[in-house]
C-alpha positions as CSV (number, residue, x, y, z in Angstrom):
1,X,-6.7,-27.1,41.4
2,X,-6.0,-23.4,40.4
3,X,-6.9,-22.0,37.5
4,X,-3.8,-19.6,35.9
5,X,-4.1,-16.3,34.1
6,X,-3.2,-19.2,30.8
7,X,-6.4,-21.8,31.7
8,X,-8.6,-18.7,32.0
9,X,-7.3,-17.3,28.3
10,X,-7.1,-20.5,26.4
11,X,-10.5,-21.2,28.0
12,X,-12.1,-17.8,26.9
13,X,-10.4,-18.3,23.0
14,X,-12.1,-21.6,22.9
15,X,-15.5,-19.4,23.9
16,X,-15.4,-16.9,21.4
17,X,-14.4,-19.7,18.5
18,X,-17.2,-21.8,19.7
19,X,-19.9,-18.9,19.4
20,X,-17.8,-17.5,16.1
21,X,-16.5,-13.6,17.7
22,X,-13.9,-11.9,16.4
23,X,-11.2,-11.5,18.7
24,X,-7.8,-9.8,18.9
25,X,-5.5,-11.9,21.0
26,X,-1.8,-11.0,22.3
27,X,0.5,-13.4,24.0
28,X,3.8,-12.6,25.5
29,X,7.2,-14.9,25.0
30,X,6.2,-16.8,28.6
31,X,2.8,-16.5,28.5
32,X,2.7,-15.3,32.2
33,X,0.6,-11.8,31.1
34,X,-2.5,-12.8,27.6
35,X,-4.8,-10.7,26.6
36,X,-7.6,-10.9,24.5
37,X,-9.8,-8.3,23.2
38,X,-13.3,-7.7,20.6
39,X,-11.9,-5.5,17.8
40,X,-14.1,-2.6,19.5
41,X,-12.8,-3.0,22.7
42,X,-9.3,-2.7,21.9
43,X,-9.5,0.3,19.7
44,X,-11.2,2.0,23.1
45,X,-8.1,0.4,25.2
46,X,-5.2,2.0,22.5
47,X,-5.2,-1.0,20.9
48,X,-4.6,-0.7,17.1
49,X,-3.7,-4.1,14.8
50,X,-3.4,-4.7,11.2
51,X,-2.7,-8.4,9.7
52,X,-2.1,-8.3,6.4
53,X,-4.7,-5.4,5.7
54,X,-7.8,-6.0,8.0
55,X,-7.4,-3.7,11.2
56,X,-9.8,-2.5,13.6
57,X,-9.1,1.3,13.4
58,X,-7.4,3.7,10.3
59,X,-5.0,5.5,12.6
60,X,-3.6,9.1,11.0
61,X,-0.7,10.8,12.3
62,X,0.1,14.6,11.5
63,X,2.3,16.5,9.2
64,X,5.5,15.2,7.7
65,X,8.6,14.1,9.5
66,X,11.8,12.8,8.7
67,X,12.9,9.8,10.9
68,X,16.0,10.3,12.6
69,X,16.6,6.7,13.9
70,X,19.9,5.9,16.2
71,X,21.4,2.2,17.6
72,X,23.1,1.6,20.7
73,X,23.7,-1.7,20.5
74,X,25.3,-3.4,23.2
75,X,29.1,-4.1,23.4
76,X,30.3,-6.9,21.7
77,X,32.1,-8.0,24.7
78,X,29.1,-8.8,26.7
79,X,27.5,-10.7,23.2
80,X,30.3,-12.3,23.5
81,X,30.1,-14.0,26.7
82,X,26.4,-14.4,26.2
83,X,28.1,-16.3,22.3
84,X,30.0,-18.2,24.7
85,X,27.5,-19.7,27.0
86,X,25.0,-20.7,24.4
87,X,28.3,-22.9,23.0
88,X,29.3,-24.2,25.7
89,X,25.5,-25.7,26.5
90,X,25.4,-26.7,22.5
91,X,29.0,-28.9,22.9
92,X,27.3,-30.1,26.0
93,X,24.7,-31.5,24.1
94,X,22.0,-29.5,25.6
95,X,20.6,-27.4,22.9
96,X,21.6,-27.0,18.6
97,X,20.2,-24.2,18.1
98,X,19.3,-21.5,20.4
99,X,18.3,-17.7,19.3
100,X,19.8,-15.6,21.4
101,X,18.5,-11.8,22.1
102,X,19.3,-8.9,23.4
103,X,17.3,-5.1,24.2
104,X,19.3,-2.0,22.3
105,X,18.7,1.4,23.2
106,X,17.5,3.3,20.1
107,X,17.1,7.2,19.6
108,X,14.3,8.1,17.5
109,X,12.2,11.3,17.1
110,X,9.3,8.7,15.7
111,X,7.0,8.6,18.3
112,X,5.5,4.4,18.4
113,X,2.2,5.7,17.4
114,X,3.8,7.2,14.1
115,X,6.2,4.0,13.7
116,X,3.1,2.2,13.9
117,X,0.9,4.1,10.9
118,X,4.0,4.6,8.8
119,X,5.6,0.9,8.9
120,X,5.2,-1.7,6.2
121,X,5.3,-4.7,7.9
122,X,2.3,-7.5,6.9
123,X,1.5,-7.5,10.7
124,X,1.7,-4.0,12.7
125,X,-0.1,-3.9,17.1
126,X,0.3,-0.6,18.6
127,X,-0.4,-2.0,22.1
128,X,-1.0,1.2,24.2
129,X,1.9,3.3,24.5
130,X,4.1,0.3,25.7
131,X,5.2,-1.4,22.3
132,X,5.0,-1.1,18.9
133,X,5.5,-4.4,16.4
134,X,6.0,-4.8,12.9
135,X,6.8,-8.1,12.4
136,X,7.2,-9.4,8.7
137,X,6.9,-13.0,10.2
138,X,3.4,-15.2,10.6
139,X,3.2,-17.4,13.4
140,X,0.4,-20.0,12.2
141,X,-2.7,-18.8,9.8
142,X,-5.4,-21.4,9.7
143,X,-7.7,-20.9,7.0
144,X,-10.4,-23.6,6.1
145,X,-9.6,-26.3,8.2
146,X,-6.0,-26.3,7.6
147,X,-3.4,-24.7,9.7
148,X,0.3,-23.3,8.2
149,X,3.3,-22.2,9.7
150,X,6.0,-19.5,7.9
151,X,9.3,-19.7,10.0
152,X,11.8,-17.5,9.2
153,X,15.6,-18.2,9.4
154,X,18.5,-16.5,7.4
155,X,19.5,-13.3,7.0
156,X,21.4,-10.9,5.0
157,X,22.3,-7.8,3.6
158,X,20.6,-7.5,-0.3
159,X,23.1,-5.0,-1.0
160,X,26.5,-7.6,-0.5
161,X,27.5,-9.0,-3.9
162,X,25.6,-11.8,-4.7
163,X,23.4,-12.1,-1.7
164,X,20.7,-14.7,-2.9
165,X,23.7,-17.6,-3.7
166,X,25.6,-16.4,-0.4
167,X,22.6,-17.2,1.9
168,X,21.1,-20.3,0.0
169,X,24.2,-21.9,0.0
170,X,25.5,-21.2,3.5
171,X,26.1,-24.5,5.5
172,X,25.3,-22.8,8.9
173,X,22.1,-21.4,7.6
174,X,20.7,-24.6,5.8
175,X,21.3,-26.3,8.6
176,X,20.0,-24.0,11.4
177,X,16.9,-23.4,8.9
178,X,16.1,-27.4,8.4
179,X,16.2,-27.4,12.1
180,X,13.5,-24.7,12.5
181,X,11.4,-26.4,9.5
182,X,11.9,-30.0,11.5
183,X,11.0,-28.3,14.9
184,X,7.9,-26.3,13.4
185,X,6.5,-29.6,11.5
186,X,7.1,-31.4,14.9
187,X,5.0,-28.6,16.7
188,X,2.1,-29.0,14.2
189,X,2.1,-32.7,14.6
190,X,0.4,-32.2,18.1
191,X,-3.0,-30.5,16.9
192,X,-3.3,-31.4,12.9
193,X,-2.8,-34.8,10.6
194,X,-1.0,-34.8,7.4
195,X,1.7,-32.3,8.1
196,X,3.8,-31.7,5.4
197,X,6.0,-28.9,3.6
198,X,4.6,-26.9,1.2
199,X,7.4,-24.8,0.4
200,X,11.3,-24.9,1.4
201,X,13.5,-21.9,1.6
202,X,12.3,-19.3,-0.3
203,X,13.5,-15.7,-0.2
204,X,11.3,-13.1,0.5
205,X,12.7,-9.1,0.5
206,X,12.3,-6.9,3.2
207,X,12.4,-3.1,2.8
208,X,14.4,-0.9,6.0
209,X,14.4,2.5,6.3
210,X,18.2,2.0,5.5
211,X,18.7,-0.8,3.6
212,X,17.3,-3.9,1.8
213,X,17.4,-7.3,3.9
214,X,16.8,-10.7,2.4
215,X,15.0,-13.2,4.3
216,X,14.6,-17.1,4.0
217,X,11.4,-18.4,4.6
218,X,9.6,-22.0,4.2
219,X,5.6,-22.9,4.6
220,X,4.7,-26.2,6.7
221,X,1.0,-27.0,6.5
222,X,-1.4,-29.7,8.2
223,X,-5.3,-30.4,8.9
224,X,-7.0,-29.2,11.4
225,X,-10.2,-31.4,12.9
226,X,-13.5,-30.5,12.4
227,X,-14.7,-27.9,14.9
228,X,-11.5,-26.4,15.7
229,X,-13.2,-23.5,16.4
230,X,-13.9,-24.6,19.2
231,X,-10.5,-25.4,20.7
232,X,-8.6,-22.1,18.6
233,X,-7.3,-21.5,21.9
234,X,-6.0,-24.5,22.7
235,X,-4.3,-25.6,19.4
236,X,-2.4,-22.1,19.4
237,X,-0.8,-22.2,22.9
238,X,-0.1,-25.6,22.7
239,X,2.5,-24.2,19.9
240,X,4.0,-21.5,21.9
241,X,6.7,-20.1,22.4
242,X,7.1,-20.1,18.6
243,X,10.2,-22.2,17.4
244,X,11.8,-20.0,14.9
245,X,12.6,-17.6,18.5
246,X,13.5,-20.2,20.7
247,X,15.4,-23.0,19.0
248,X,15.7,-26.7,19.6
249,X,15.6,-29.2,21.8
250,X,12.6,-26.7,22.9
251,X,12.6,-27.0,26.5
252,X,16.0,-27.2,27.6
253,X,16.6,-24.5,25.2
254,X,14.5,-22.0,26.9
255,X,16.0,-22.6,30.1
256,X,19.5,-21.7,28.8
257,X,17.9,-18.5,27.0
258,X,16.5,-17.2,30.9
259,X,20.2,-17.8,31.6
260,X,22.5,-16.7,28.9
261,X,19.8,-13.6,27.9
262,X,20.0,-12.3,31.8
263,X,16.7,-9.8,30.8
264,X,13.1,-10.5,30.6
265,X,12.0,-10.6,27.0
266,X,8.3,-9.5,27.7
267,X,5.6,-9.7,24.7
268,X,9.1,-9.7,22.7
269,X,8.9,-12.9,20.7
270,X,5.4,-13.9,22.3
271,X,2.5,-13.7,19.4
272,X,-0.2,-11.4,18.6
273,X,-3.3,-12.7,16.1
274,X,-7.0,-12.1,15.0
275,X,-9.6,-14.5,15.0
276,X,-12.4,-13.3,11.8
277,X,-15.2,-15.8,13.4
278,X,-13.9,-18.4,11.7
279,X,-10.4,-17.9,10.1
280,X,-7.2,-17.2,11.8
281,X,-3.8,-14.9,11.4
282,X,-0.8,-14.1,13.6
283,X,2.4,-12.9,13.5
284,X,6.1,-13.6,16.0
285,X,5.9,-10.4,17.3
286,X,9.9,-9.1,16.1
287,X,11.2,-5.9,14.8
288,X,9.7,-4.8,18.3
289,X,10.3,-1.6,19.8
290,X,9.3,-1.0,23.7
291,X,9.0,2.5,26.0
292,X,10.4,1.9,29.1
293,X,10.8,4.7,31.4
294,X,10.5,7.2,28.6
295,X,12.9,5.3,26.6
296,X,12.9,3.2,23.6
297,X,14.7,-0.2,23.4
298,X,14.4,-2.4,20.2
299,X,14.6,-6.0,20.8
300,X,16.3,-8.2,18.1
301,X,18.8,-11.1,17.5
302,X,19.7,-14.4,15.8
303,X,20.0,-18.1,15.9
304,X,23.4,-19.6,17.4
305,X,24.3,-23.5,16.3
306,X,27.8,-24.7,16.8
307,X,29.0,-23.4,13.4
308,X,28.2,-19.8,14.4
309,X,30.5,-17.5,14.2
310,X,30.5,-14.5,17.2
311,X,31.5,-11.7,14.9
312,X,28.8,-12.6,12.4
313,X,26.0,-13.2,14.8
314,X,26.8,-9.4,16.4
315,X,26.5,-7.8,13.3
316,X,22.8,-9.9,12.8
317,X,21.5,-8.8,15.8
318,X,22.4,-5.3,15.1
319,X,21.1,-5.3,11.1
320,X,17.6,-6.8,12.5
321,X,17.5,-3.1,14.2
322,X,15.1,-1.1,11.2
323,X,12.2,0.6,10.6
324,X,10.1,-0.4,7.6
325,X,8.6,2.6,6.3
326,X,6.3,3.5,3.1
């Protein structure tokens, strides 16, 4: 039998858990294209990472600049029949929830180096002068012998009157948000015992470079084996693609994405993480800006169940479109 570009990865993860190597590893949303790095080597590659403070290389950029930052978002026309697709597919009974994504052109004067020393995010990769990521969202973070998941559903404006009891108490977001907690504990049921959830919608506040966004967030935790080490490359693709960017029922859901999306999502939504020897971190790699052609297109969007509303979703996609800067 072959081996694929996947075995080969997952097989070399394993390796470098076994012996207890650092490692930097960075999955795209179809896992047709994994890397995996030492710290050292990536820094040589133009490979910079930081996950919640421990990076392989300070990166300085110089003088002062203002960020001029501009959306082109798509036309809600074409959203729309993208909307309408993903419903018809739900009513069919195919999928119930589905998060649906689209690439806007952006103008910025920032270059992705700069975007990547200047944003807040938790976890920041600066892969090459292809992509930059500053994702506020962890993938899984095993620590100890136990393995937790963060997904992240629900968004809104902090500034609207009364934000916090608007998005707690909105049916279409409890609902899509149980499903992503259900899916997620489902997930961690195939590599550790005694899955359970820690924590269940709580808000956590995210700071743009033009506004304050509010996002809901739960915790879903379970026991790894001993010597997971060993199999770290295993137990994290067997998880992929992450739920929260996907939806559920998982696999016919991803074939309607490749149909109602109509682009290639790339290392958009796949997952980047570190391996310490022992411990590991990652992050969903959204709030996502790529270079193509000399152009910069930030990748964003939002879950769709049948009590989605068009107009709303639109207006989602186009608030997850931010810098976070400090």
């Amino acid at each position: 039998m072959l081996t694929t570009n996947l075995d080969i990865f997952i097989q070399k993860m394993n390796n470098l858990g076994q012996k207890g190597t650092p490692f930097l590893f960075v999955i795209d949303y179809e896992m047709n294209s994994p890397a995996i790095y030492t710290f050292q080597d990536a820094a040589k590659e133009g490979i910079y990472f930081s996950a919640n403070g421990l990076r392989n290389k300070d990166i300085a950029v110089m003088g002062k600049q203002h960020l001029h930052f501009g959306k082109n978002p798509i036309g809600f026309p074409l959203y729309l029949t993208a909307f309408q697709k993903v419903l018809n597919q739900i009513h069919l009974g195919n999928t119930f929830l589905l998060n649906l994504t689209f690439p806007t052109e952006i103008e910025t004067n920032w270059s992705l180096k700069r975007i990547f020393a200047k944003s807040s995010a938790p976890y920041r990769l600066l892969f090459k002068d292809q992509f930059v990521v500053f994702s506020p969202e962890c993938f899984v973070r095993i620590s100890n012998g136990e393995i937790s998941s963060f997904p992240m559903k629900g968004t809104i404006d902090a500034a609207i009157p009364g934000a916090e009891d608007i998005i707690m108490a909105d049916e279409k977001e409890k609902a899509e948000h149980a499903t992503i907690v259900d899916l997620i504990r489902n997930d961690l049921s195939m590599v550790a015992t005694n899955v359970h959830v820690k924590r269940y919608r709580y808000l956590e506040e995210i700071v743009a470079h033009d506004k304050r966004l509010l996002q809901v967030s739960s915790e879903i935790s379970g026991t790894l084996p001993l010597g997971y080490q060993s199999n770290i490359g295993s137990i994290v693709c067997k998880l992929l693609p992450a739920g929260s960017i996907c939806g559920a029922p998982k696999d016919s859901t991803l074939k309607i994405i490749k149909e109602a999306e109509g682009y290639e999502r790339g290392y958009y939504s796949g997952v980047f993480g570190i391996f310490d020897g022992n411990n590991l971190d990652s992050a969903v790699m959204i709030r996502f800006i790529e270079k193509i052609n000399g152009k910069f297109f930030y990748k964003s969007g939002g879950g769709i169940t049948m009590h989605s509303n068009p107009e709303k979703e639109y207006n989602e996609l186009i608030d997850k479109i931010y810098v976070t800067t400090h």
